[in-house]
N, C-alpha and C positions, 0 to 999 in steps of 0.2 A: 576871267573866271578863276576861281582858287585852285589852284593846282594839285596835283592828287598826292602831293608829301609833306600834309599839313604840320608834321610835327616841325618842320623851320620854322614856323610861327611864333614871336614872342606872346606869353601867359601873361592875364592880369587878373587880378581879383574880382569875383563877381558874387557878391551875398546877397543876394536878392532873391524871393520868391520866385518858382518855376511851375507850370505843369508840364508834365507828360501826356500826351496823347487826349487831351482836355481836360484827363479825369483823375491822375495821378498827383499827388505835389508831391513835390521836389526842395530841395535848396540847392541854389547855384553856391559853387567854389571857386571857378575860375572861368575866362575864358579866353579864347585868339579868335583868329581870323578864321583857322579852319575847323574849329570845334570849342567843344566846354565841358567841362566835369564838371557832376552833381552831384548832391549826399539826397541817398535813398534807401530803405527798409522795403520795396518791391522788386521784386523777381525780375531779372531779363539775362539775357542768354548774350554773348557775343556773335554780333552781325546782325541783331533785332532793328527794322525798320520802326522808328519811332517818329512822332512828329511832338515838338518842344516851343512850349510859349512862354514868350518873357517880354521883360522888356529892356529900352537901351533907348535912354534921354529922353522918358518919359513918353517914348511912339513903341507901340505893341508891336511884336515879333512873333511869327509863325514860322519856322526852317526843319524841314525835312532831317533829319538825321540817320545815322548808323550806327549801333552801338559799337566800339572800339575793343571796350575790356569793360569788363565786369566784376565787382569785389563783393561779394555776398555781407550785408550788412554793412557798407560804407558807402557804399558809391557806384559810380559809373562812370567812361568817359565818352565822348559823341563826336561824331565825325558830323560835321553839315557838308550839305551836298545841297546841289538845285537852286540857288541864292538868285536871287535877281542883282542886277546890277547896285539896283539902288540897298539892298538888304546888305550886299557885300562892304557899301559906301557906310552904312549905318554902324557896324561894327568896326571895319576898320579907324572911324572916327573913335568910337568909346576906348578903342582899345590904344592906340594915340595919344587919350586926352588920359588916359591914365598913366600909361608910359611916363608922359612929360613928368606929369606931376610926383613920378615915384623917382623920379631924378632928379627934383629938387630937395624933396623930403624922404632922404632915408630912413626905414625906420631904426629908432635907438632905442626900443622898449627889448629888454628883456625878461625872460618867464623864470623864474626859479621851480623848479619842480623837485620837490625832496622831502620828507616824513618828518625830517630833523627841525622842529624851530629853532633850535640856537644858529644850529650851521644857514639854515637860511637868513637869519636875522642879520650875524656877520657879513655874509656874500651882498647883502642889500643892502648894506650901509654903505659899505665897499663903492659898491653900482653905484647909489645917489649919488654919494659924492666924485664920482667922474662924470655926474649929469643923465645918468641913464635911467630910463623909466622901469620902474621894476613892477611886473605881476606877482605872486605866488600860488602856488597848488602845493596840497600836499600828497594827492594822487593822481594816478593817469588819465581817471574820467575827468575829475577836475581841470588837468592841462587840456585836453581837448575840449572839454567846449569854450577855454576862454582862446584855444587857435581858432574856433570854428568863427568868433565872431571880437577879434582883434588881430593886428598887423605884430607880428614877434619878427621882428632883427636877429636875435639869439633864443636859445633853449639850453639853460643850464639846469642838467639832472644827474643824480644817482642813477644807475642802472639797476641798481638795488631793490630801489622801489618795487612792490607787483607791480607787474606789467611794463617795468622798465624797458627790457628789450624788442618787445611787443609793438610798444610805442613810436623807435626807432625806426623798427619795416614799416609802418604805416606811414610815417610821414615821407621816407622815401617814395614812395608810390603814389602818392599825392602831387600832383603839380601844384597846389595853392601852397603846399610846403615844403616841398624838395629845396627849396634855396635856404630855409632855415638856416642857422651855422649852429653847430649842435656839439655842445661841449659837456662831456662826463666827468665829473667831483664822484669819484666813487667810492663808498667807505669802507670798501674792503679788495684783496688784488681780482682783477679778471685775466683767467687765464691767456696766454696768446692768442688760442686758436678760438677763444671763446670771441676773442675783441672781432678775429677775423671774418666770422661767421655771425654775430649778432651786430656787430657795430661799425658796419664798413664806412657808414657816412659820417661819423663821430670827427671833427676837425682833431679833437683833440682829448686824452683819457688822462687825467692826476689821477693821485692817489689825494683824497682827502687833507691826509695830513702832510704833503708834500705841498703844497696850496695853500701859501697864507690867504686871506682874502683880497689884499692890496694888490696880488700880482692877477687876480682876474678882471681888470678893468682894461689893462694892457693885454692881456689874451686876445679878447673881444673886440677891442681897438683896432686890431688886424686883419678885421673884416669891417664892422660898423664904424665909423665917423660920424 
């Protein structure tokens, strides 16, 4: 049976339709072996007994859960408990068949997120021409819904933007985005203690104009292949 410290479990992407308790929908974000985050705009509390249907390679799924943590207007994440043998077998296969595949295919798309068209125009010429897939947004709601329903390798943004740093804690706190690699072009200085306290997961902060565009392909490069 799954053991009670699910958080060892490797996460894999999961966007597919959910209910809640039959009567709630959901969207899945991620999921492992001993639980799954989901994006929800309904109320729950931490330690709610909830029961979660989905599905996993086209055979329907019923699993007991736990709510874990709670983010008011984002989400949720679920502990499962109670799995039958074979429910345990059904998951840990999707989540395997994912695994594999995310090992052969790293993703190379990167998000440009930033107000400026010029500076984004540059920065994605830059990108193509090292072969990388570029998105852009030119606001924070914009970057999130093309995270909610595409694979991002990198997130290049101003912190400048509204809601720049906003953006930042949230995707920390996310498991479907915490591995992001999260690099700041920012157009003007951030203080020290500012970086320390908004932008702990930031790999990496330029200054705009210390950043020609050619040297951000070889930034990138240092995490994505």
């Amino acid at each position: 049976m799954i053991s009670a410290d699910k958080r060892q479990y490797p996460r894999v992407r999961y966007q597919q339709d959910v209910m809640i308790n039959r009567s709630v929908p959901a969207a899945g974000a991620s999921i492992s072996q001993g639980g799954m985050f989901l994006y929800t705009t309904a109320s729950f509390r931490s330690d709610d007994q909830v029961c979660v249907q989905f599905a996993l390679h086209e055979l329907s799924m019923e699993l007991a859960s736990t709510v874990r943590h709670y983010q008011h207007g984002i989400g949720m994440g679920l502990m499962f408990h109670g799995l039958s043998e074979e429910q345990e077998l059904l998951v840990k296969v999707y989540v395997d068949d994912a695994l594999q595949e995310h090992a052969h295919v790293r993703p190379k798309k990167v998000l440009l997120l930033d107000n400026n068209s010029l500076k984004r125009s540059l920065y994605r010429t830059a990108l193509e021409r090292s072969h990388y897939h570029v998105v852009e947004a030119t606001a924070v709601a914009q970057a999130f819904d093309i995270l909610k329903s595409d694979t991002i390798g990198a997130l290049v943004f101003d912190p400048h933007v509204p809601g720049g740093y906003t953006l930042v804690k949230r995707l920390r706190v996310n498991p479907s985005w915490n591995t992001i690699v999260l690099i700041a072009l920012s157009s003007r200085p951030v203080p020290e203690e500012t970086r320390r306290r908004e932008l702990p997961a930031v790999r990496h902060l330029f200054l705009q104009a210390g950043m020609p565009p050619t040297k951000l392909p070889q930034v990138i490069a240092k995490y994505i292949s």
